[in-house]
NUKOL-453832 format. One line per field, with one value per residue: x, y, z of N, C-alpha, C in turn; residue number from 1; residue in three letters; chain. Coordinates in Angstrom, 2 decimals. Layout:
<drengus>
nxx: X_...
nyy: Y_...
nzz: Z_...
caxx: X_...
cayy: Y_...
cazz: Z_...
cxx: X_...
cyy: Y_...
czz: Z_...
pos: NUM_...
code: ala_...
unit: A_...
</drengus>
This chain:
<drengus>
nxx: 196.44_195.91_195.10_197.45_196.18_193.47_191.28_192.00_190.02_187.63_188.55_188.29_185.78_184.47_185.81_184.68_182.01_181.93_182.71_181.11_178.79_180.23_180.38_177.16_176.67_178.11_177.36_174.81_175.41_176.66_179.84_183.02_183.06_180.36_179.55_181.09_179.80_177.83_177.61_178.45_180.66_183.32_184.67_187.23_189.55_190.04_190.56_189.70_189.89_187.94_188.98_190.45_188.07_186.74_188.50_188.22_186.02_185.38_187.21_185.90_184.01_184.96_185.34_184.74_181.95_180.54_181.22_179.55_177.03_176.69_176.74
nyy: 227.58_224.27_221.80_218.91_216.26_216.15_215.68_217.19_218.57_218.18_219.89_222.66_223.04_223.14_225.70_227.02_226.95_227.83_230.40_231.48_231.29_232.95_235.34_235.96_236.47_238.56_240.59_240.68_242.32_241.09_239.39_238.20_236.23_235.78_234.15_232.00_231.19_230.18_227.63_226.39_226.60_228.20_230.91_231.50_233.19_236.91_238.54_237.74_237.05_237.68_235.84_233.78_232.46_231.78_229.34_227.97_227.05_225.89_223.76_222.37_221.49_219.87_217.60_214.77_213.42_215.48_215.63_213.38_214.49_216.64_215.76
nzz: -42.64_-42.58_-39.79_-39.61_-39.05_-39.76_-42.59_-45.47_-47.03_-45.34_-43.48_-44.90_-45.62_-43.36_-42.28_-44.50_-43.61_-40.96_-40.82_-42.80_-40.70_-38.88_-39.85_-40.31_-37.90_-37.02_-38.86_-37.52_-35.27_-33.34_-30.94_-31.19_-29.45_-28.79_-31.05_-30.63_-28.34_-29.65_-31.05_-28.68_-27.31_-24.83_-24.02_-23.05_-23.28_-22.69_-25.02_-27.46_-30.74_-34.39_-35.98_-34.68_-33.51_-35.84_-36.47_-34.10_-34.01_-36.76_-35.49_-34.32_-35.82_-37.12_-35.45_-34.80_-33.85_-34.04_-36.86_-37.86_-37.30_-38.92_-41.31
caxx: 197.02_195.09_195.90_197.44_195.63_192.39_191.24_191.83_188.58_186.62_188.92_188.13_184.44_184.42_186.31_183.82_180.70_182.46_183.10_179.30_178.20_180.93_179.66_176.11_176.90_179.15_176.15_173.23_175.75_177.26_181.12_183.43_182.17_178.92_179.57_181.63_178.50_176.44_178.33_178.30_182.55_183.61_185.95_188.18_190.17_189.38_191.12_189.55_189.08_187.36_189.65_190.01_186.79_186.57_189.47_187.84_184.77_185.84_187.75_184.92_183.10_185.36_185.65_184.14_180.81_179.70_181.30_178.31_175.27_176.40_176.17
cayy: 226.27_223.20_221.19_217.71_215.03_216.76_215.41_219.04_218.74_218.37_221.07_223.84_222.87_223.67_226.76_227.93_227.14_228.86_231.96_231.82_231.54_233.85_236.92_236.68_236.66_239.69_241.46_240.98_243.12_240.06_239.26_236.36_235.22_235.31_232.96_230.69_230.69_229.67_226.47_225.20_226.72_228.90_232.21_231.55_234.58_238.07_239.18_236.50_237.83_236.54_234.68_232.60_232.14_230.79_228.43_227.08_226.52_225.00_222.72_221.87_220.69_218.64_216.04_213.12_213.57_217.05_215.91_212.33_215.07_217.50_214.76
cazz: -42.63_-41.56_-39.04_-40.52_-38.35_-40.49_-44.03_-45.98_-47.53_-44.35_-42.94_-45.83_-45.64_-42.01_-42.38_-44.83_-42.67_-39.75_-41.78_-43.15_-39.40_-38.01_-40.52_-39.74_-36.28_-36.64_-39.20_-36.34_-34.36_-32.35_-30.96_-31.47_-28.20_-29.04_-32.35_-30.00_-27.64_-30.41_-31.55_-27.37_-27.05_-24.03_-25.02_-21.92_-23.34_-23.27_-26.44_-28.57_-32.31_-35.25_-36.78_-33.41_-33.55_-36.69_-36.45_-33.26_-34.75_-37.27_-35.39_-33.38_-36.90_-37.51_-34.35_-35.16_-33.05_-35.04_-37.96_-38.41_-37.41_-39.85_-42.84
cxx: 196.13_195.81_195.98_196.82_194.22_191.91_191.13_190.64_187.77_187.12_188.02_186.98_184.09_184.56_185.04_182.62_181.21_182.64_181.61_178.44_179.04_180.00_178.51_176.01_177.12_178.04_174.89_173.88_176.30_179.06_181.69_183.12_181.03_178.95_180.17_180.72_177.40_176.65_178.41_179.66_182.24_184.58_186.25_189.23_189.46_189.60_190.84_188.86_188.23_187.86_190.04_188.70_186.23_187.27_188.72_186.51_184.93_186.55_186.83_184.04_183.66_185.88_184.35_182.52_179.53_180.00_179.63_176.78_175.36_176.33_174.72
cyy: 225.35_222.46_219.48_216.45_215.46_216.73_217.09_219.26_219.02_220.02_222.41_223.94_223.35_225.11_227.74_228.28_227.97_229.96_232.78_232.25_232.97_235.49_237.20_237.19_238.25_240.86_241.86_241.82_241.88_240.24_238.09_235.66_234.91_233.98_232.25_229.98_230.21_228.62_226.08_225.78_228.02_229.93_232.05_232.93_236.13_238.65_238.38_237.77_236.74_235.24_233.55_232.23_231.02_229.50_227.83_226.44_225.54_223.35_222.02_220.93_219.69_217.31_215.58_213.10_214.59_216.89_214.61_213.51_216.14_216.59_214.53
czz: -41.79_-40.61_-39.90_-40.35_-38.99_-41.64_-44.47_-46.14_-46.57_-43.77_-43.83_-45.72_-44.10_-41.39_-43.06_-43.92_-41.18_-40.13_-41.62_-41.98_-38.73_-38.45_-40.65_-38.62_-36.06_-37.75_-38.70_-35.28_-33.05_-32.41_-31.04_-30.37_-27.80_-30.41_-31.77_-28.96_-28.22_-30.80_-29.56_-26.64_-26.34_-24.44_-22.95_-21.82_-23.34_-24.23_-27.52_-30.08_-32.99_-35.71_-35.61_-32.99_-34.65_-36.82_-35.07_-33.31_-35.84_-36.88_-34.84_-34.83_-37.17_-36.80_-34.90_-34.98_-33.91_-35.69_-38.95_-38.43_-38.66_-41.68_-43.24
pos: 1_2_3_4_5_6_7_8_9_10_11_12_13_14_15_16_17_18_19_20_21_22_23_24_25_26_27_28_29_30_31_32_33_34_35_36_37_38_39_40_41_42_43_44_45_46_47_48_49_50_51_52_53_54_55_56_57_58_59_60_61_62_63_64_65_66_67_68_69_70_71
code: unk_unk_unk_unk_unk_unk_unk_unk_unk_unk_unk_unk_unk_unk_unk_unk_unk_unk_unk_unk_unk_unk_unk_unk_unk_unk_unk_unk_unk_unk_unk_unk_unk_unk_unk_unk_unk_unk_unk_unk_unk_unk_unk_unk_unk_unk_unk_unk_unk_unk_unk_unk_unk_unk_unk_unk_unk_unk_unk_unk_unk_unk_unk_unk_unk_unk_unk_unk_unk_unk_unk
unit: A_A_A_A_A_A_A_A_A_A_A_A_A_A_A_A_A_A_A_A_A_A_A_A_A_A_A_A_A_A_A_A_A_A_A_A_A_A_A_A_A_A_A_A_A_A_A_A_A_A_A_A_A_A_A_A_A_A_A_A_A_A_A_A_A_A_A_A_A_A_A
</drengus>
């Protein structure tokens, strides 16, 4: 589920590229806190999985700032 303050489209597009990034990450032998250290984002938790990983990545693509450089 996206979040609703989030055009879907941008959302889903975000999602994918966070995916795409998450599963090389996780095929070079990396953890979700290494793919959150690669996008600039802190894993404040210790139990962080993928899928929080990707969803925070994602969200990160889509503020305003990272969403003009990635056009």
């Amino acid at each position: 589920m996206f979040p609703r303050y989030i055009n879907s489209v941008q959302w889903q597009q975000s999602m994918g590229y966070a995916r795409q990034a998450c599963a090389r990450i996780f095929r070079d032998g990396g953890s979700p806190v290494d793919a959150l250290a690669a996008f600039g984002l802190k894993a404040d938790e210790a139990a962080i999985d993928w899928s929080i990983a990707v969803d925070r990545i994602a969200h990160m693509l889509c503020t305003p700032q990272h969403s003009k450089a990635a056009a």
